[in-house]
PyMOL CGO cylinders between C-alpha atoms (Angstrom):
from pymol import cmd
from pymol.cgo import CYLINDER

trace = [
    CYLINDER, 36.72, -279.98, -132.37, 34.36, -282.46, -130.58, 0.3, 1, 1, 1, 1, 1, 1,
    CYLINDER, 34.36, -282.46, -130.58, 32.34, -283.62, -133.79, 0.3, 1, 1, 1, 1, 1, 1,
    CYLINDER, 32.34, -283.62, -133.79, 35.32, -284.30, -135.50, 0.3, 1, 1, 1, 1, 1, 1,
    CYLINDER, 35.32, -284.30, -135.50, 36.44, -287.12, -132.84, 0.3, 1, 1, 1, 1, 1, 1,
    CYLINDER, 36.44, -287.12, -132.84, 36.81, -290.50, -135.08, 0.3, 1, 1, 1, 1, 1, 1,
    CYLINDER, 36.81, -290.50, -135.08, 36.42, -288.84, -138.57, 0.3, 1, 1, 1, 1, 1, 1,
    CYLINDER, 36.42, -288.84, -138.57, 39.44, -289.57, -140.65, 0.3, 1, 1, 1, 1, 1, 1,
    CYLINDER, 39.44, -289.57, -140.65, 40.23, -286.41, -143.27, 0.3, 1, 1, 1, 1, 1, 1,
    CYLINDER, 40.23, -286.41, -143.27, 38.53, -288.50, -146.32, 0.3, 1, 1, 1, 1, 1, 1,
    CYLINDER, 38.53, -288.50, -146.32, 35.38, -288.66, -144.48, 0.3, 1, 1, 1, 1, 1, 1,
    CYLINDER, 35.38, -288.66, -144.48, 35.36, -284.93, -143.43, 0.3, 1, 1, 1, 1, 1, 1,
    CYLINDER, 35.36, -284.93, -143.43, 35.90, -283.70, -147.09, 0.3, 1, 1, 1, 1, 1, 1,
    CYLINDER, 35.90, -283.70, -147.09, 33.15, -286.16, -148.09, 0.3, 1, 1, 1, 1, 1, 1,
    CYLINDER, 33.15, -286.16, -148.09, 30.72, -284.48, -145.43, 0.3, 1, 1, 1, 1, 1, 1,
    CYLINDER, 30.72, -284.48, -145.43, 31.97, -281.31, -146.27, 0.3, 1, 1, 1, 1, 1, 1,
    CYLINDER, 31.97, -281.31, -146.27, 30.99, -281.47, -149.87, 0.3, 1, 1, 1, 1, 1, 1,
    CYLINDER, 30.99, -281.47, -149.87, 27.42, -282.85, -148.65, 0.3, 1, 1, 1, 1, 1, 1,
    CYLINDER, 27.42, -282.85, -148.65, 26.81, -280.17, -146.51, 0.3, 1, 1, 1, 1, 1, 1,
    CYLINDER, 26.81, -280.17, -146.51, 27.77, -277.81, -148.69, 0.3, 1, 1, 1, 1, 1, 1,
    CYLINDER, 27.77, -277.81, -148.69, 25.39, -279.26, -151.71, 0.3, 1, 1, 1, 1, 1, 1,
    CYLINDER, 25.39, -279.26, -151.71, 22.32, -278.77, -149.14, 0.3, 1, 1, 1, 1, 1, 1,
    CYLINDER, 22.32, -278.77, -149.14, 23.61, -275.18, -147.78, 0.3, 1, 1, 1, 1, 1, 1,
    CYLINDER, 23.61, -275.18, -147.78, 23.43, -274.19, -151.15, 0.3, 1, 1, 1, 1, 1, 1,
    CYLINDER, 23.43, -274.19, -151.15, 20.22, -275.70, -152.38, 0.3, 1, 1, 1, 1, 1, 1,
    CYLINDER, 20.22, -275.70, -152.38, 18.48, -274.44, -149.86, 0.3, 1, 1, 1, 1, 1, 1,
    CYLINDER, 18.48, -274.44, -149.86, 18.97, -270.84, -151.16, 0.3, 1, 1, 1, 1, 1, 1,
    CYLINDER, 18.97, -270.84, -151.16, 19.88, -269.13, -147.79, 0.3, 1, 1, 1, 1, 1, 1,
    CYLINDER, 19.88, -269.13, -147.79, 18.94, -265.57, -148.09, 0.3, 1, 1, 1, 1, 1, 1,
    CYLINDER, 18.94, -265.57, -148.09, 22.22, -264.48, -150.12, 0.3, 1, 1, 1, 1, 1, 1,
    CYLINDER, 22.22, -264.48, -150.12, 21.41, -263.21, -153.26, 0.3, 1, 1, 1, 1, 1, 1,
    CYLINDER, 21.41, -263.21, -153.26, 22.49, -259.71, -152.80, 0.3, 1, 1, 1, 1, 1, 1,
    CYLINDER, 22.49, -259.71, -152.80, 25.71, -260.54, -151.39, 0.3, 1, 1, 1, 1, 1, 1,
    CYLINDER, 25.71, -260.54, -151.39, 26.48, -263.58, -154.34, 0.3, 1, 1, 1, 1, 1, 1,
    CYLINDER, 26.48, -263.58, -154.34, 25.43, -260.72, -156.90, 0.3, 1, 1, 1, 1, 1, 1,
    CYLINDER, 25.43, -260.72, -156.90, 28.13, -257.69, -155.56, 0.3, 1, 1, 1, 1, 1, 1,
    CYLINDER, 28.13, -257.69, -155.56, 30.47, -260.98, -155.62, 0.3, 1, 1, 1, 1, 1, 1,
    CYLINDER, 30.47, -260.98, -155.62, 29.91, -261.79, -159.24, 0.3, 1, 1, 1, 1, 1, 1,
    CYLINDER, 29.91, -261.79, -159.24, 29.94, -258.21, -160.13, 0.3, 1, 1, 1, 1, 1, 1,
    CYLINDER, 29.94, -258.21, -160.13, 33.40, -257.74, -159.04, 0.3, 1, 1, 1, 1, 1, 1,
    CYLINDER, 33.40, -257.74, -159.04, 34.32, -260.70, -160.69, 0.3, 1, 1, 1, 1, 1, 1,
    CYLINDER, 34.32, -260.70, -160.69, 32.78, -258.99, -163.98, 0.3, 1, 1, 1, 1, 1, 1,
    CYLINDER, 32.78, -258.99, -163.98, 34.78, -255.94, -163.12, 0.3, 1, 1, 1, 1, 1, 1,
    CYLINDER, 34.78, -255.94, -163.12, 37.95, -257.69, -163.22, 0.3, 1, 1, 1, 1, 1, 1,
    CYLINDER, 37.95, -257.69, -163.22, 39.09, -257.54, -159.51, 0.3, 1, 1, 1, 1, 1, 1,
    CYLINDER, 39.09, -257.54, -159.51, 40.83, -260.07, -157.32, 0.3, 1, 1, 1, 1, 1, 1,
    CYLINDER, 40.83, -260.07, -157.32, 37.90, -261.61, -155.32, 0.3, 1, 1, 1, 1, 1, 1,
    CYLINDER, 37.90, -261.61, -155.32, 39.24, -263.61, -151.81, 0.3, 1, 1, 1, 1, 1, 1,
    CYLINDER, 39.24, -263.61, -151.81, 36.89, -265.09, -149.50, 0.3, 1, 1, 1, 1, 1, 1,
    CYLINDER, 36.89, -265.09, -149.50, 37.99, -264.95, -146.01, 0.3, 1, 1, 1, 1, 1, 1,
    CYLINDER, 37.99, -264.95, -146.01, 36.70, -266.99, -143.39, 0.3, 1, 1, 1, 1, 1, 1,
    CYLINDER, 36.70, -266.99, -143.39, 36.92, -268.86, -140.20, 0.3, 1, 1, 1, 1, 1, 1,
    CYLINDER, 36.92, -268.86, -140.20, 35.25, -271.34, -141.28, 0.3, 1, 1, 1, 1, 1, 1,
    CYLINDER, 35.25, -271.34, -141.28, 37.73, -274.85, -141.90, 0.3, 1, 1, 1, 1, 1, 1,
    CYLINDER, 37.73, -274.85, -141.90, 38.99, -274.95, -145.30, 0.3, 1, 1, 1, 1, 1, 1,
    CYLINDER, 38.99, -274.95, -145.30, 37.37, -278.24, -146.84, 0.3, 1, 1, 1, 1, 1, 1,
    CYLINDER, 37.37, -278.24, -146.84, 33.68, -276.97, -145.78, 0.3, 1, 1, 1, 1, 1, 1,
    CYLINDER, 33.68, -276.97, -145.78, 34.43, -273.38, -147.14, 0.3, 1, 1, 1, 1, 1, 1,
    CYLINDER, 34.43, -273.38, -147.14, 35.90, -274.38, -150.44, 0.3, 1, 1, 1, 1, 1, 1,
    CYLINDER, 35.90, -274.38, -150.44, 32.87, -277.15, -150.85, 0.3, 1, 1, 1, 1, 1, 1,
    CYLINDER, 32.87, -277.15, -150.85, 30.71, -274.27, -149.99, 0.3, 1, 1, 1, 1, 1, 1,
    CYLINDER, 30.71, -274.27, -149.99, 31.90, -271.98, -152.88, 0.3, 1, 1, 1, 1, 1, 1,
    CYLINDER, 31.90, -271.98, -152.88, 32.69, -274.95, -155.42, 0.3, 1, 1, 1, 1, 1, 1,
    CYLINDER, 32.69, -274.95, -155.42, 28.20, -275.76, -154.24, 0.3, 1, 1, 1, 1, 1, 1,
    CYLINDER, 28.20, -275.76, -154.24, 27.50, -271.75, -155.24, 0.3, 1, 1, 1, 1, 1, 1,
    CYLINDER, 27.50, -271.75, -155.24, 29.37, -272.17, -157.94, 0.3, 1, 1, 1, 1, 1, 1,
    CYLINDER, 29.37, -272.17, -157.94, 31.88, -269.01, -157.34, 0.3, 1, 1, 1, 1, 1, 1,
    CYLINDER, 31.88, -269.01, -157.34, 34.30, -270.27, -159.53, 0.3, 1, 1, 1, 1, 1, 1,
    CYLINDER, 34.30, -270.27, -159.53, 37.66, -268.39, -159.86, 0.3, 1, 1, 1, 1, 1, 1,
    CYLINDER, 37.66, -268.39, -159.86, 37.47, -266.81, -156.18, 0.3, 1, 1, 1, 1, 1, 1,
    CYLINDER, 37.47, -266.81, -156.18, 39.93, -267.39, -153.75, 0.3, 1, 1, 1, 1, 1, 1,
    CYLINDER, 39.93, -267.39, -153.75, 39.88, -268.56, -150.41, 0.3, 1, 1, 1, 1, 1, 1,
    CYLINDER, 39.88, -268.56, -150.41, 41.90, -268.55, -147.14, 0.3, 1, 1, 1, 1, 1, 1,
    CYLINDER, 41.90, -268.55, -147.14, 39.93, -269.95, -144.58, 0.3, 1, 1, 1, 1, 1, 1,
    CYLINDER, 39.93, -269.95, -144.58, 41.30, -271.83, -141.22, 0.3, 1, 1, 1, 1, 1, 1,
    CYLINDER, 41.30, -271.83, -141.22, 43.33, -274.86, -141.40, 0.3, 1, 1, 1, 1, 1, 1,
    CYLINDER, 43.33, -274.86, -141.40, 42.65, -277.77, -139.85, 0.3, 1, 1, 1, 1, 1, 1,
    CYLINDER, 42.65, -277.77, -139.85, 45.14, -280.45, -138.63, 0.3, 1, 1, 1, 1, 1, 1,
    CYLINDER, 45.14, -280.45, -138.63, 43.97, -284.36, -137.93, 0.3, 1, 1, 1, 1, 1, 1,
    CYLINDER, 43.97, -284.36, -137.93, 45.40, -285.35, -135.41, 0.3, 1, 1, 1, 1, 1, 1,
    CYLINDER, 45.40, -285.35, -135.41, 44.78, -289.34, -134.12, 0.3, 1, 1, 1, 1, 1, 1,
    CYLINDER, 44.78, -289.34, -134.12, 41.79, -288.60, -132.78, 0.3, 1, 1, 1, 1, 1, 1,
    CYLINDER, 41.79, -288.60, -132.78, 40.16, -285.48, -134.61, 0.3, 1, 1, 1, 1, 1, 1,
    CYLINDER, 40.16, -285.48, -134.61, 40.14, -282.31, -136.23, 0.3, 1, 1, 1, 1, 1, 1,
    CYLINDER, 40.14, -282.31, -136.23, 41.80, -279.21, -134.68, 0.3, 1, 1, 1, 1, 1, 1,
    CYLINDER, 41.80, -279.21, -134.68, 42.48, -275.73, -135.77, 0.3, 1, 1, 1, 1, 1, 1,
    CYLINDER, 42.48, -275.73, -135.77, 46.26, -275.44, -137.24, 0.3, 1, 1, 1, 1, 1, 1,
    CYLINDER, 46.26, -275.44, -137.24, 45.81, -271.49, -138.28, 0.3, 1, 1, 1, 1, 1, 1,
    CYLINDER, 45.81, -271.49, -138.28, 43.22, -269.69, -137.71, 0.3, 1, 1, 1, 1, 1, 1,
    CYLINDER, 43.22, -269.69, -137.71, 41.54, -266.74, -139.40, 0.3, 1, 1, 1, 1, 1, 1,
    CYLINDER, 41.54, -266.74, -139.40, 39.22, -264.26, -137.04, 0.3, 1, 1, 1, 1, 1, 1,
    CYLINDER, 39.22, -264.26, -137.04, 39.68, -260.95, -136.11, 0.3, 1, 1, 1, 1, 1, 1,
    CYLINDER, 39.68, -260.95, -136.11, 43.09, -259.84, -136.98, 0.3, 1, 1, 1, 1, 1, 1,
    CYLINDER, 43.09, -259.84, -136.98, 44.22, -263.24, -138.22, 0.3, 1, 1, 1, 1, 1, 1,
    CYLINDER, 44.22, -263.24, -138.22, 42.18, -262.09, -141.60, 0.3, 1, 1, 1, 1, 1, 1,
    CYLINDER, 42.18, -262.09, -141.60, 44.38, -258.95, -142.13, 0.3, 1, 1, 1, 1, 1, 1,
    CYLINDER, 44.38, -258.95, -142.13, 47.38, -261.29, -141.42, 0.3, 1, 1, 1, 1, 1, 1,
    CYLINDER, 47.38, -261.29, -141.42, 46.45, -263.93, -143.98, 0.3, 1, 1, 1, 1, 1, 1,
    CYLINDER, 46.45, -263.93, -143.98, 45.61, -261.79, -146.77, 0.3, 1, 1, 1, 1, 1, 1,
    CYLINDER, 45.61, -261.79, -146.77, 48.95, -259.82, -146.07, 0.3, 1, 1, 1, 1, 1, 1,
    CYLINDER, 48.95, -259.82, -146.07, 50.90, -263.20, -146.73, 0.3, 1, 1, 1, 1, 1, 1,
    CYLINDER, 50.90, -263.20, -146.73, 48.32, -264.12, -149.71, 0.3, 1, 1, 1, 1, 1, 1,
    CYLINDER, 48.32, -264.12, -149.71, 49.89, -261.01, -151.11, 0.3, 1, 1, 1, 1, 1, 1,
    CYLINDER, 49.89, -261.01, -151.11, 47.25, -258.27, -150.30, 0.3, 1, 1, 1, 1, 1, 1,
    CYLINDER, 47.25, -258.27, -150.30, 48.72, -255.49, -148.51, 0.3, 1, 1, 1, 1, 1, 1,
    CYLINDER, 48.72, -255.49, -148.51, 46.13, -252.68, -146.77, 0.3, 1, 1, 1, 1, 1, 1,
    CYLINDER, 46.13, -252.68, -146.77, 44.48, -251.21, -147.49, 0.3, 1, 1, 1, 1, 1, 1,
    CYLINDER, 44.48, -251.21, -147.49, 41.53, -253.45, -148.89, 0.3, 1, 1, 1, 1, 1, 1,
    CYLINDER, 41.53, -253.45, -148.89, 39.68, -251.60, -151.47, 0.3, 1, 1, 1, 1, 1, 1,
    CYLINDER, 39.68, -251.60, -151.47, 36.40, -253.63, -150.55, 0.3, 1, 1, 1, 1, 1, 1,
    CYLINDER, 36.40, -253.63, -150.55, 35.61, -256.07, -147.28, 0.3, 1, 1, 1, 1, 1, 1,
    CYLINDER, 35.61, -256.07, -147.28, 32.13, -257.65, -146.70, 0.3, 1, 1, 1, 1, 1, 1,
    CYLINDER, 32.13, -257.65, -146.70, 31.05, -258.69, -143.20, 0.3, 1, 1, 1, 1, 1, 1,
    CYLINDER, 31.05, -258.69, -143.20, 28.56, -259.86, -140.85, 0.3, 1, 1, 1, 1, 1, 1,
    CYLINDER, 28.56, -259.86, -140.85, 30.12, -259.31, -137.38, 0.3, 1, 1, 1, 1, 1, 1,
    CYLINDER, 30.12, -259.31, -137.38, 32.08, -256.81, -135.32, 0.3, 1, 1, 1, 1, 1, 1,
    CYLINDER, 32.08, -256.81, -135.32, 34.78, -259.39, -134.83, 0.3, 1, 1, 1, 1, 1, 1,
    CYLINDER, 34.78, -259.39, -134.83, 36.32, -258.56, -138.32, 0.3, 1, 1, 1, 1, 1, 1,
    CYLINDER, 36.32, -258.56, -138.32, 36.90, -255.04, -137.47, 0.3, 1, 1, 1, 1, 1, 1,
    CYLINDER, 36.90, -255.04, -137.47, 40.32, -255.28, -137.69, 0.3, 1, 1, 1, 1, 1, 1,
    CYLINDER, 40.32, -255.28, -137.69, 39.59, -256.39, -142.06, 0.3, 1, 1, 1, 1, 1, 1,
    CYLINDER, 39.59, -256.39, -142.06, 36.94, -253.79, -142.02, 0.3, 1, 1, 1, 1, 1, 1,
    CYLINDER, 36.94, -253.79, -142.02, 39.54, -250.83, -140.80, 0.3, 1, 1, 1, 1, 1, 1,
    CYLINDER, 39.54, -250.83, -140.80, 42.02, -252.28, -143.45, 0.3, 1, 1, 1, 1, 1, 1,
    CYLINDER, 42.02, -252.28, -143.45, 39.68, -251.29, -146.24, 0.3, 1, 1, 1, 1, 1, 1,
    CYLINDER, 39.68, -251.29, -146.24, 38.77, -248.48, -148.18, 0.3, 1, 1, 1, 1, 1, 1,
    CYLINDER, 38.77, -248.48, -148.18, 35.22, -249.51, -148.57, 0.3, 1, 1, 1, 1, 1, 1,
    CYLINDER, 35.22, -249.51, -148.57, 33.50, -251.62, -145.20, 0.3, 1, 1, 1, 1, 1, 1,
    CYLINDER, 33.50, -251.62, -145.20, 30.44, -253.25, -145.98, 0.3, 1, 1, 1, 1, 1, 1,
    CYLINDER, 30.44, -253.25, -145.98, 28.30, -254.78, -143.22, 0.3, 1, 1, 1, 1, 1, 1,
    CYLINDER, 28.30, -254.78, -143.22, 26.03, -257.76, -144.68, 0.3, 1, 1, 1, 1, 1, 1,
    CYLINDER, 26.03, -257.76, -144.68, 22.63, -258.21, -142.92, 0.3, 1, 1, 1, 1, 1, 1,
    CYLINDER, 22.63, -258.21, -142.92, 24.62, -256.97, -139.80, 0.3, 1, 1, 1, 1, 1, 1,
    CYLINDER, 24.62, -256.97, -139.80, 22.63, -256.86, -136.38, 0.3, 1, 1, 1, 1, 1, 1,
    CYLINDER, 22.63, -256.86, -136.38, 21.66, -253.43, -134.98, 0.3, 1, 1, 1, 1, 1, 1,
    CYLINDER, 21.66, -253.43, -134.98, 23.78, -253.80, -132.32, 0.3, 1, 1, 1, 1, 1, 1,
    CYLINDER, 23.78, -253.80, -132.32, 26.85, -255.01, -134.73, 0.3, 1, 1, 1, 1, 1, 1,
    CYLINDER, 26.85, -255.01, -134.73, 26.17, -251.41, -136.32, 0.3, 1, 1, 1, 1, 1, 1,
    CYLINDER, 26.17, -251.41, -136.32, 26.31, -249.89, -133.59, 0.3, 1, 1, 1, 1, 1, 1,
    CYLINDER, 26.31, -249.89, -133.59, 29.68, -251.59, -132.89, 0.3, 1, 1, 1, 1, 1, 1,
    CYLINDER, 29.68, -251.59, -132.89, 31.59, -251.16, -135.96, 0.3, 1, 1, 1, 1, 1, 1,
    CYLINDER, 31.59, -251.16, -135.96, 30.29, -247.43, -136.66, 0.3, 1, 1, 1, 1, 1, 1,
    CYLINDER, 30.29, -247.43, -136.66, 31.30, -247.07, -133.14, 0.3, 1, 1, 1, 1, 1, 1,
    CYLINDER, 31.30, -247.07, -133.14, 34.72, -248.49, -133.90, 0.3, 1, 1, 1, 1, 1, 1,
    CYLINDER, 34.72, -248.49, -133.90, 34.90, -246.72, -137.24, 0.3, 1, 1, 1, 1, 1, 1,
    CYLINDER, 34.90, -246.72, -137.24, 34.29, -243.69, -136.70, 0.3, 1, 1, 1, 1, 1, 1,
    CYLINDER, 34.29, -243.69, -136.70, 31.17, -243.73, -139.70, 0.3, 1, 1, 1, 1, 1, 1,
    CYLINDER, 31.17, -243.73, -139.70, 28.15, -245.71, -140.82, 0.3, 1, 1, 1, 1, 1, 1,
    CYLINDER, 28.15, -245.71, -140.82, 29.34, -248.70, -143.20, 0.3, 1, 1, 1, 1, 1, 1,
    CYLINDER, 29.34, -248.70, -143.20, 27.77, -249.26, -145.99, 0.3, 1, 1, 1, 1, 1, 1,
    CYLINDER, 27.77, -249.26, -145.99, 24.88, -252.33, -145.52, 0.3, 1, 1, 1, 1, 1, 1,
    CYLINDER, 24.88, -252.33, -145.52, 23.90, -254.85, -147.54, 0.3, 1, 1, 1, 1, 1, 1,
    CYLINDER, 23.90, -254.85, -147.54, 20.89, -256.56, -146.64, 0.3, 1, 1, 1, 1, 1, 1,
    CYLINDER, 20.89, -256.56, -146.64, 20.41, -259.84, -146.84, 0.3, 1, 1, 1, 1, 1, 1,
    CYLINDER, 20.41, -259.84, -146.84, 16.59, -259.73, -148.54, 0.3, 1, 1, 1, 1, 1, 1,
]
cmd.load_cgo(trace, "trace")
């Protein structure tokens, strides 16, 4: 990961938190998507957060939104002498795989996404939800599925 090169792990955290205090002030059009969140929460069931995104900057970015009480497999960095590289990832199928050893076995009663390259989650669930998903990422995973998704929109 090139813009990791010279940034030792205490530093990334540090800029991970930082980033993660602007992302969230700036009130990126997420509303709907934070509100189905906290109304599963309400309702009692296990809410996981799957990402690529490295851990440090996706657990800063729910700590920032304040999503307490979700959890969250994201991908794992390693620092090695030099910088920052992927240790596990967690796109695609890698999701399916690291909710399976979290414990969740298919299929997913509910999966959120934004991108055809979780269709392996979205088959592994009940309920597929496309958030504020492209037409031609529609297209794609109604394609793939067999039926329209549900959509959330982004507002």
């Amino acid at each position: 990961m090139l813009a990791t090169i010279g940034v030792p792990p205490h530093r990334f955290e540090a800029l991970a938190e930082e980033f993660a205090l602007t992302h969230a002030a700036k009130q990126r059009r997420i509303a709907a998507t934070l509100d189905r969140l906290r109304s599963h929460q309400r309702a009692g069931d296990r809410v996981i957060i799957v990402t690529g995104c490295a851990d440090p900057l996706a657990g800063a970015v729910c700590r920032a939104l304040g999503l307490a009480g979700v959890e969250v497999i994201a991908a794992r960095l390693e620092h090695s002498r030099r910088a920052h590289r992927v240790a596990e990832g967690c796109l695609g199928a890698d999701k399916v795989r690291r909710l399976e050893q979290a414990g969740v076995v298919p299929p997913i009663e509910y999966a959120y996404s934004d991108s055809a390259i979780d269709l392996p989650l979205l088959r592994a669930a009940k309920h597929p939800v496309l958030v504020g998903p492209s037409p031609r990422t529609r297209q794609r995973v109604r394609a793939a599925l067999g039926t329209d998704p549900a959509v959330l929109p982004l507002e």
